[in-house]
C-alpha positions in Angstrom: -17.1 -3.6 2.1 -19.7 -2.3 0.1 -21.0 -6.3 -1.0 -17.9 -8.2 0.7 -18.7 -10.3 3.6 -17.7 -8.4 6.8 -15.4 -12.3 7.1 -11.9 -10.1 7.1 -13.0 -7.7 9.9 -14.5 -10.1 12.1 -11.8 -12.7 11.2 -8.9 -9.9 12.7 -11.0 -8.9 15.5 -11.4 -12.2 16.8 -7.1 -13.4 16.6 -7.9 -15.6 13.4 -5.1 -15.5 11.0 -6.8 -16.6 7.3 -4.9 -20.3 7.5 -6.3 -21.3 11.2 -9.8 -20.3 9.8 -9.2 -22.6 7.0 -7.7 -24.8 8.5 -11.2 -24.9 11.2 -13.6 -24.6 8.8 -11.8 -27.4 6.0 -10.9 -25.3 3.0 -8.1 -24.0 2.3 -6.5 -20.0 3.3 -6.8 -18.9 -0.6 -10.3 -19.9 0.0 -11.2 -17.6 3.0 -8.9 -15.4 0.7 -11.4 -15.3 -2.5 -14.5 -14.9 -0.1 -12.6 -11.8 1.5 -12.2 -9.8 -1.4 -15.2 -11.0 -3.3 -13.0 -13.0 -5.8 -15.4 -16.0 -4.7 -18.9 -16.3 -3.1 -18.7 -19.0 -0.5 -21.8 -21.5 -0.1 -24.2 -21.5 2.5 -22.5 -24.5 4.2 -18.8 -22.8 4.6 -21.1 -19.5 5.9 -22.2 -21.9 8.7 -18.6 -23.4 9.4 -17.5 -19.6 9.2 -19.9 -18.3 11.7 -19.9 -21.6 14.2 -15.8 -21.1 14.1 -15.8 -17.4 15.0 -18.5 -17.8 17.1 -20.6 -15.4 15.6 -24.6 -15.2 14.4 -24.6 -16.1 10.4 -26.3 -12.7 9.7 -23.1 -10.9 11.2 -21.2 -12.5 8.4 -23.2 -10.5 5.7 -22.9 -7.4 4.1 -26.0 -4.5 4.8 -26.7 -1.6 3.1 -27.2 1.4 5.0 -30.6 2.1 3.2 -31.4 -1.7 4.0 -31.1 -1.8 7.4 -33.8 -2.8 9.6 -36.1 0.3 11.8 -35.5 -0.2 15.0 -38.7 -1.1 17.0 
C-alpha cells in the first residue's frame, strides 16, 4: 500500500462493497477499482466524494510513509 490510497481498506472496514461506493460517489465500480490498485489516480473532487461518503477526514484517504510521518508533539 506502499503509494495506493488506503480507499480498499477503509472501503471494507466501513461495509462498502466497490459498486455502492460508486454508485455514492457517481463513477462507476471499475473506477473505485483503478484508484484501488493504483491503475488510476483519482482527482481531488472524487477524494472529497470518497471521504464525505465513508465519512472519513480526506487525509485518512492518503498514503504516508513511515519516514514521513509527522513527530508527535
Amino acid at each position: 500500500m506502499n503509494d495506493q490510497l488506503k480507499l480498499r481498506q477503509i472501503r471494507h472496514s466501513k461495509g462498502f462493497t466497490q459498486e455502492l461506493l460508486a454508485e455514492r460517489v457517481g463513477v462507476s465500480a471499475q473506477t473505485i477499482h483503478r484508484f484501488e490498485t493504483g491503475r488510476s489516480s483519482p482527482k481531488l473532487s472524487d477524494l472529497v466524494k470518497i471521504s464525505r461518503v465513508l465519512g472519513i477526514r480526506l487525509v485518512d484517504l492518503l498514503p504516508v510513509e513511515p519516514s514521513k510521518q509527522p513527530a508527535a508533539a
